[in-house]
C-alpha positions as CSV (number, residue, x, y, z in Angstrom):
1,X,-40.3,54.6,-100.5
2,X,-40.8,58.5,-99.8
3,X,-39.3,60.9,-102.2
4,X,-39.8,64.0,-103.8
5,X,-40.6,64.7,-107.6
6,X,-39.7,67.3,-108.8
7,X,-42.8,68.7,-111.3
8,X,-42.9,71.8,-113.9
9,X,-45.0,73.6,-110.4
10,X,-43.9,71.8,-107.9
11,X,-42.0,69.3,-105.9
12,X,-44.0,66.4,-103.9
13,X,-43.7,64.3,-101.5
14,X,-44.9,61.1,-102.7
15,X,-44.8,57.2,-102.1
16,X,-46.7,53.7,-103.4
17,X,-49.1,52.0,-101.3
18,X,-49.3,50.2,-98.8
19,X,-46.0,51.7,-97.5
20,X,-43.1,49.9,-97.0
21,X,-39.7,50.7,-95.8
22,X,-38.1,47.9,-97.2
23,X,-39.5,49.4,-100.8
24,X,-36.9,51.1,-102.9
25,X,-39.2,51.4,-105.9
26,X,-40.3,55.3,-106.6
27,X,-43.9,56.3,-107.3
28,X,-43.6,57.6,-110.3
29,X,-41.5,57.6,-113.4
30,X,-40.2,59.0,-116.7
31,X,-43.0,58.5,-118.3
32,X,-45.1,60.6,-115.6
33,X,-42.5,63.2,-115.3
34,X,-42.0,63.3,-119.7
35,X,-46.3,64.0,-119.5
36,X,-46.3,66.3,-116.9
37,X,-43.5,68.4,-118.5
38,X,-44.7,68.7,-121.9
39,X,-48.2,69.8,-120.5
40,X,-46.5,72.9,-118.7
41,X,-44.3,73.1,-122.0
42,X,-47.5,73.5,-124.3
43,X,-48.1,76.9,-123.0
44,X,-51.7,75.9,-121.8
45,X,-52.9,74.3,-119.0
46,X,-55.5,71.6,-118.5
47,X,-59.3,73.1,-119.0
48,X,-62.3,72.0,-118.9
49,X,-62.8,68.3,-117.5
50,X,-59.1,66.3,-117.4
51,X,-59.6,62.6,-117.3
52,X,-56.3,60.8,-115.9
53,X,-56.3,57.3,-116.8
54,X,-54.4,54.4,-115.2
55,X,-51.9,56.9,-113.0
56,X,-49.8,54.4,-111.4
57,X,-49.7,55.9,-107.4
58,X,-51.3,58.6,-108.1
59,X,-48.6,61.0,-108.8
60,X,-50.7,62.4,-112.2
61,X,-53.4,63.0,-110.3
62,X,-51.6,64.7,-107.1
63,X,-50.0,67.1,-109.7
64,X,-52.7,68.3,-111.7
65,X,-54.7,68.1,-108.4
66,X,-55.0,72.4,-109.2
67,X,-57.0,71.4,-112.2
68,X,-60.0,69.1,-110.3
69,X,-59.2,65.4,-112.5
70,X,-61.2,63.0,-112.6
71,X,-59.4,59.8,-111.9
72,X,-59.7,56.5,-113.4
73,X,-58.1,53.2,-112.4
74,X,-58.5,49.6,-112.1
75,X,-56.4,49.8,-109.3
76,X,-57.9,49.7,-105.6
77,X,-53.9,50.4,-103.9
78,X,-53.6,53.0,-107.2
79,X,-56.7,54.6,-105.4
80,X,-54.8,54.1,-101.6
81,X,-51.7,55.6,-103.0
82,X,-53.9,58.6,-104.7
83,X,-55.4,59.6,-101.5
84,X,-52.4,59.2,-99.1
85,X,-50.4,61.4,-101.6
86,X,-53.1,64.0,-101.6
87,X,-53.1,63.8,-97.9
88,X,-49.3,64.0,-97.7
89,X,-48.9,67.4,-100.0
90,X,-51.9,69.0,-98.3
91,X,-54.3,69.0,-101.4
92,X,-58.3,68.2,-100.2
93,X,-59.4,64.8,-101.3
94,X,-62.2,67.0,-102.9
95,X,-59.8,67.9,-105.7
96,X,-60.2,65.2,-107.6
97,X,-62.8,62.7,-108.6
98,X,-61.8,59.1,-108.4
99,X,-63.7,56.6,-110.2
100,X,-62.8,52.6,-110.9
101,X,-62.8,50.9,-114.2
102,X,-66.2,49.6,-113.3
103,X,-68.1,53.4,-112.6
104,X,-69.7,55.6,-115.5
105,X,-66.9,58.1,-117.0
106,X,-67.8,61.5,-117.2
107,X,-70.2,62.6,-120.8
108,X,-67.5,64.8,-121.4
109,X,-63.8,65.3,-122.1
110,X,-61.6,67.9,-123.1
111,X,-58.4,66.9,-121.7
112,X,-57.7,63.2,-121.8
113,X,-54.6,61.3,-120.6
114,X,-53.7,58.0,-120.4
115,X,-50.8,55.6,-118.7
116,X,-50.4,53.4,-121.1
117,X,-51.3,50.2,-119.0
118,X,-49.1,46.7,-119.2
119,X,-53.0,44.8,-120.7
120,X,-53.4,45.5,-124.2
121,X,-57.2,44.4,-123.6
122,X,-57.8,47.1,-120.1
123,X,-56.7,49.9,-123.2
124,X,-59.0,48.5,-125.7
125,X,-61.8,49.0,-123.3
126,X,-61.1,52.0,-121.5
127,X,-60.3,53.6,-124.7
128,X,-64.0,52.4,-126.2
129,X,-65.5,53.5,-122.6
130,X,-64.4,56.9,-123.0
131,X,-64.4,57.7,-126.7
132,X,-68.2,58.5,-126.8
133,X,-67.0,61.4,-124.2
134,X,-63.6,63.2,-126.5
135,X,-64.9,65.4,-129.2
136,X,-62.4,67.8,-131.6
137,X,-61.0,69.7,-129.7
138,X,-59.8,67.4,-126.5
139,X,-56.4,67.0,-126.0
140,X,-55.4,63.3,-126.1
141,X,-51.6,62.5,-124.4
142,X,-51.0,58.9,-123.7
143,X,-47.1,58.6,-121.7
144,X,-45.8,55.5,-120.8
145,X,-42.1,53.5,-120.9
146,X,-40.7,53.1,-124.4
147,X,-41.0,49.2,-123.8
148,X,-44.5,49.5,-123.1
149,X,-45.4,51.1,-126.3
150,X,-45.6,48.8,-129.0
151,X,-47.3,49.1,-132.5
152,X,-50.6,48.0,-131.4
153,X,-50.4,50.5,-128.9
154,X,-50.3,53.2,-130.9
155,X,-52.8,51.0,-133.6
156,X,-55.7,50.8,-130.5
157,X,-55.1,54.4,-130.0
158,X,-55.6,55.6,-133.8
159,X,-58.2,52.9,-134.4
160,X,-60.6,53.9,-131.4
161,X,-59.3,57.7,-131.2
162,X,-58.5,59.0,-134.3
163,X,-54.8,59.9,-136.0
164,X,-51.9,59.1,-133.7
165,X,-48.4,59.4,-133.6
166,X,-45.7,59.2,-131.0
167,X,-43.0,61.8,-129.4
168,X,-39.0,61.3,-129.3
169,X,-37.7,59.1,-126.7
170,X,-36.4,60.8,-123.4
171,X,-35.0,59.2,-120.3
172,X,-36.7,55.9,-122.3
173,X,-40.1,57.5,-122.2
174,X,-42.4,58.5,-124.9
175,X,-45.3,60.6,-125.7
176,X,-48.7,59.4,-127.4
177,X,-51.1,61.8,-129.6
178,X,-53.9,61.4,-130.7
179,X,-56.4,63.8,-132.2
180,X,-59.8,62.9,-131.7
181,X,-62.2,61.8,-134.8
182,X,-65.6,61.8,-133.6
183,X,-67.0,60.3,-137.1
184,X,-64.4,57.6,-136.4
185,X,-66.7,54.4,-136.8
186,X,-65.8,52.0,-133.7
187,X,-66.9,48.2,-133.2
188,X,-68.3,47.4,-130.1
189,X,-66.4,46.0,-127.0
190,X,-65.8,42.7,-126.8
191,X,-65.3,42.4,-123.2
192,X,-66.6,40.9,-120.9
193,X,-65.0,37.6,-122.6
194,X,-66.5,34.3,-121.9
195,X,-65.1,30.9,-122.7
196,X,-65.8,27.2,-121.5
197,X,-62.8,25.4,-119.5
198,X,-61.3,22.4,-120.1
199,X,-62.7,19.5,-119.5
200,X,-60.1,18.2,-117.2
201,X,-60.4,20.4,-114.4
202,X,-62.4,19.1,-111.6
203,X,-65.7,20.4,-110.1
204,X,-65.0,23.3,-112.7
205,X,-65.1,21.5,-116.1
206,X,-66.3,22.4,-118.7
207,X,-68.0,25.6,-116.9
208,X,-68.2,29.1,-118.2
209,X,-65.8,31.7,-117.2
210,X,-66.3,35.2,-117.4
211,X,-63.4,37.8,-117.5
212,X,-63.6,41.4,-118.0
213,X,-60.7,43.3,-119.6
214,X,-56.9,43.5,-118.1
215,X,-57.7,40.5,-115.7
216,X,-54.6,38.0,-115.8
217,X,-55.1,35.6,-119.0
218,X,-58.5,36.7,-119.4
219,X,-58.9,35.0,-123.0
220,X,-57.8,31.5,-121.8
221,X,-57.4,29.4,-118.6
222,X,-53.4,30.5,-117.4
223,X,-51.3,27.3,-116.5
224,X,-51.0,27.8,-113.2
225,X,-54.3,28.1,-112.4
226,X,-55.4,24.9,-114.6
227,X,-52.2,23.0,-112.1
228,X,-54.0,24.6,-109.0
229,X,-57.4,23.1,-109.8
230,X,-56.6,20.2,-110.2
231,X,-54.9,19.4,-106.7
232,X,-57.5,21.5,-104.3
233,X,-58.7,20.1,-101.3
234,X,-61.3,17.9,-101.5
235,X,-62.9,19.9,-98.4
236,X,-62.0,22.9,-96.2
237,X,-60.5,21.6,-92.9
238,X,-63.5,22.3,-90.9
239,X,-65.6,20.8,-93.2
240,X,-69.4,22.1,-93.8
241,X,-70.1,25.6,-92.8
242,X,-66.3,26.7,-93.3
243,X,-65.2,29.9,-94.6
244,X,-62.8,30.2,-98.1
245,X,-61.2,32.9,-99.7
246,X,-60.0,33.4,-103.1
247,X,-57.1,36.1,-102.1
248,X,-56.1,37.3,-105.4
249,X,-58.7,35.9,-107.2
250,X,-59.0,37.6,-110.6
251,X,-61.6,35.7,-112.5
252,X,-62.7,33.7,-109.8
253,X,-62.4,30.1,-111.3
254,X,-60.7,28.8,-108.0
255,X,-63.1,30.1,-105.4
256,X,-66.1,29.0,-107.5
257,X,-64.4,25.4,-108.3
258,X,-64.4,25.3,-104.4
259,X,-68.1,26.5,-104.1
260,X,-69.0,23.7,-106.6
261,X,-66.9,21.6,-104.3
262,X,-68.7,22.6,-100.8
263,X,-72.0,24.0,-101.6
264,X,-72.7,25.0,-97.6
265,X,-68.7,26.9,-97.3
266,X,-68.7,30.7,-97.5
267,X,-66.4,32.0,-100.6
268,X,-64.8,35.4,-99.9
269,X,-63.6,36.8,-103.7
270,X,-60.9,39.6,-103.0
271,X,-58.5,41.2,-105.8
272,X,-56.6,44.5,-105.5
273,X,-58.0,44.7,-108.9
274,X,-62.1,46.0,-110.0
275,X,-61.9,44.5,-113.1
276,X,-61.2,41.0,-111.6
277,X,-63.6,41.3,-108.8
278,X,-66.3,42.2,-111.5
279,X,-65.3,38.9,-113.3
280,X,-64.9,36.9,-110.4
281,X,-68.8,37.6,-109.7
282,X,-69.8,36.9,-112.8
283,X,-67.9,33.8,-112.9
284,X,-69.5,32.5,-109.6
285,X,-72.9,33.5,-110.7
286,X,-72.8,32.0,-114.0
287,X,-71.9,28.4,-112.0
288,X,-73.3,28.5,-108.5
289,X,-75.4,29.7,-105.9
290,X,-74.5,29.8,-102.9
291,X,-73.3,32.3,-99.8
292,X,-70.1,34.2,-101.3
293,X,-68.5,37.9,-101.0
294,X,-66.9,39.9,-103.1
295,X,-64.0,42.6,-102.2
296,X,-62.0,45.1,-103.3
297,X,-59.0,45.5,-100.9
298,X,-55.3,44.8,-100.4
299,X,-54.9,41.2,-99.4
300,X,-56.9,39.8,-96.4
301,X,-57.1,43.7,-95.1
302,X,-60.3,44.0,-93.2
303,X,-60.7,39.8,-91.9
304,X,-60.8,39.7,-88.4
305,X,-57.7,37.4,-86.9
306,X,-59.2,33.5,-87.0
307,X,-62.3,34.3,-88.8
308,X,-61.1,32.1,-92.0
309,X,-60.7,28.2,-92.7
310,X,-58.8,28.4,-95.6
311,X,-57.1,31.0,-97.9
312,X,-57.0,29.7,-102.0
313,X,-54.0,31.8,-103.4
314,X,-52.1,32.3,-106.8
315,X,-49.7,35.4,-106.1
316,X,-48.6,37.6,-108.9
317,X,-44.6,38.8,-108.4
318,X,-44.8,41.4,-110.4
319,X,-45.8,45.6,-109.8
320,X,-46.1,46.9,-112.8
321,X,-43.0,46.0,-114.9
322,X,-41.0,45.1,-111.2
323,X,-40.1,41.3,-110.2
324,X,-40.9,41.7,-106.7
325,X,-41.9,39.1,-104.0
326,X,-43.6,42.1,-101.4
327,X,-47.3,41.5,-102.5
328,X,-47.1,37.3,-102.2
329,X,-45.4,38.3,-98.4
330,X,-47.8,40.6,-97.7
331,X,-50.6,37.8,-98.6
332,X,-49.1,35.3,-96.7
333,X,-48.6,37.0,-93.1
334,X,-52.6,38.0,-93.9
335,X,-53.4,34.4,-94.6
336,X,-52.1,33.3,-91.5
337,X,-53.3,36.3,-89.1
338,X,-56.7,35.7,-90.4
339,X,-56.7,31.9,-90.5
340,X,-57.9,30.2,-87.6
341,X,-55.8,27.8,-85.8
342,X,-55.7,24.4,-87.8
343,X,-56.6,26.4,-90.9
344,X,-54.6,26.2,-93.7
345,X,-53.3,28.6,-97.0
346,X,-52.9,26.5,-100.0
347,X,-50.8,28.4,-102.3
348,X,-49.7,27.9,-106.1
349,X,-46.5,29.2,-107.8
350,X,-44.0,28.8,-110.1
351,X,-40.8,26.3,-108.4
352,X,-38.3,28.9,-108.9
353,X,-40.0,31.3,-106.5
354,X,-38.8,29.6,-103.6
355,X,-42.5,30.7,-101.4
356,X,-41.8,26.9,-99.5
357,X,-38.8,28.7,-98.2
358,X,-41.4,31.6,-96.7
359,X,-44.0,29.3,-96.1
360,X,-41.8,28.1,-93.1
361,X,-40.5,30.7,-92.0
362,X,-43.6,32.2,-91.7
363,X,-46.2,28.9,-90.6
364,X,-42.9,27.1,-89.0
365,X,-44.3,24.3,-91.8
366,X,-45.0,23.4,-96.0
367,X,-45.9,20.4,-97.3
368,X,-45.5,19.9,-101.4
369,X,-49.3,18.9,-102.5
370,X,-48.5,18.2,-105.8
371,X,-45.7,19.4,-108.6
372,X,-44.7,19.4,-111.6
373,X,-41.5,20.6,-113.4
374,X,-43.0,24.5,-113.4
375,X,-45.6,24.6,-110.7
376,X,-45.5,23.2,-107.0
377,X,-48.8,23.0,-104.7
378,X,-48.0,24.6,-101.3
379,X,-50.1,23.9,-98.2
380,X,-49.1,25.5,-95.1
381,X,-50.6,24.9,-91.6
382,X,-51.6,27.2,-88.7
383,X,-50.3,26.0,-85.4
384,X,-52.2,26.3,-82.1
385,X,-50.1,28.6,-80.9
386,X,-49.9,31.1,-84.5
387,X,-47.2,29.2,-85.9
């Protein structure tokens, strides 16, 4: 969706990535427009270097774009979105620095703020990341949804920060301050986080899996997942030499139970996310060695058509706080552009979802692997002829 916000300076033109026309969902929100406003209504503008952490699509950084931020998500479409809104107001990609979760932050900070994220644990660590940088005098405004500040919120904040407290409510938004203790004695950060799974779940059991902060479930084994390992193939559908990918693969347990599987395939890791493709590596190398991959990117962007044998996938349906069924869609007309003909996309989900329904639509077939009262095994065919 393409529409205007309207800022304290400006109105721009701005939209989420990749675009869709089908999207009714805005690029920005209360929260965004509640922290732009009180900055302009404060009297003084941003100085000095202003870190903008976790901007959604980019529409904090495209409005303080005057002020040279640096950028900080763990977000690869955030990033997209960042630099197609630039583009689309006519503001130089120089503007701004854009760095991922995984990069250095800058030594120094005088203006810091912060979407609060929906992962308790990504604001635990970016917090701890940057606090070394804030001294005194930065300026410290977290914004975010009133139902995605909680008490802990504001407790990670003070705790890592220094004193905190929060703004009124308006249009269900509210403002986070923090003034900046530099004495302020802070543990250190517990993430990466490494456990060993259960016993019970094939080539995988009993391994070591490593998850850095704000990947899904990242202090246990999800129950999805732990469903899906325990009904993959027994072999890719070409056999030895094939090529896998682990679309969406946030810690990477799936791609590596399938690397422990078939020492000779090829595992390609990909996750819109840079935290989960840092923890997917980790995972892999801590449990095998072999040939693998490992991308940042949206979906199975960047795979030549037929260049795959099989695509490994546990779609999220949600953006943010939105239910929404666009980014399992989008991986599943991927999937089948890049598969090969006779290769397959095995896909786990939750029965209410319905993806059998666009599993046929889409491959003409589906066939239930396994199931269970929650979770259903998908595995979809590509024909000879694309279908």
């Amino acid at each position: 969706m393409n529409d205007r916000m309207t800022t304290p300076w400006d109105g721009l033109a701005l939209t989420r990535f990749p675009e869709d026309p089908r999207d009714r969902l805005r690029a920005w929100d209360a929260a965004d427009e509640y922290l732009l406003g009180h900055l302009a209504e404060s009297g003084t503008g941003p100085s000095g270097t202003v870190v903008v952490v976790g901007d959604r699509w980019g529409a904090l950084t495209t409005a303080l774009a005057a002020h040279r931020p640096v950028q900080i998500t763990d977000s690869y479409l955030a990033r997209r979105a960042t630099l197609a809104n630039l583009e689309r107001n006519g503001v130089p990609a120089a503007s701004v620095r854009l760095l991922t979760t995984q990069d250095p932050p800058p030594g120094r900070i005088d203006v810091l703020l912060v979407r609060v994220p929906k992962s308790l644990a990504l604001l635990e660590d970016q917090l701890l990341r940057l606090a070394p940088a804030v001294h005194t005098d930065t300026v410290v405004v977290g914004t975010g949804m009133v139902k995605e500040i909680h008490t802990s919120t504001l407790r990670l904040f003070e705790r890592i920060l220094g004193p905190t407290r929060t703004s009124l409510a308006r249009k269900k938004a509210r403002l986070i301050f923090s003034s900046p203790d530099p004495a302020l004695h802070r543990d250190a950060s517990p993430w990466p986080y490494r456990y060993a799974l259960p016993v019970d779940v094939g080539p995988v059991s009993g391994r070591t899996v490593v998850n850095h902060a704000g990947v899904f479930c990242a202090d246990r084994l999800d129950i999805g997942t732990r469903f899906f390992l325990k009904h993959l193939p027994d072999a890719p559908p070409a056999g030895g030499g094939s090529r896998v990918v682990d679309l969406g693969c946030g810690n990477g347990v799936v791609g590596t139970a399938m690397a422990l599987t078939a020492p000779d395939t090829e595992v390609v890791f990909v996750d819109e996310s840079y935290q989960a493709v840092a923890s997917a590596e980790a995972t892999y190398r801590a449990n095998a060695d072999g040939k693998a991959e490992f991308r940042v990117g949206d979906g199975m962007e960047g795979f030549e058509p037929g260049s795959v044998d099989l695509v490994l996938n546990n779609p999220p349906f949600h953006s943010h706080q939105a239910t929404t069924d666009a980014t399992a869609w989008r991986m599943f007309t991927g999937a089948k552009r890049a598969l090969r003909p006779g290769g397959e996309l095995w896909v786990v989900g939750n029965r209410h979802l319905g993806y059998h329904v666009k599993l046929r639509r889409l491959f003409g077939n589906s066939t239930v692997v396994a199931g269970d009262p929650k979770f259903v095994v998908l595995r979809a065919v590509k024909g000879r002829r694309g279908h």
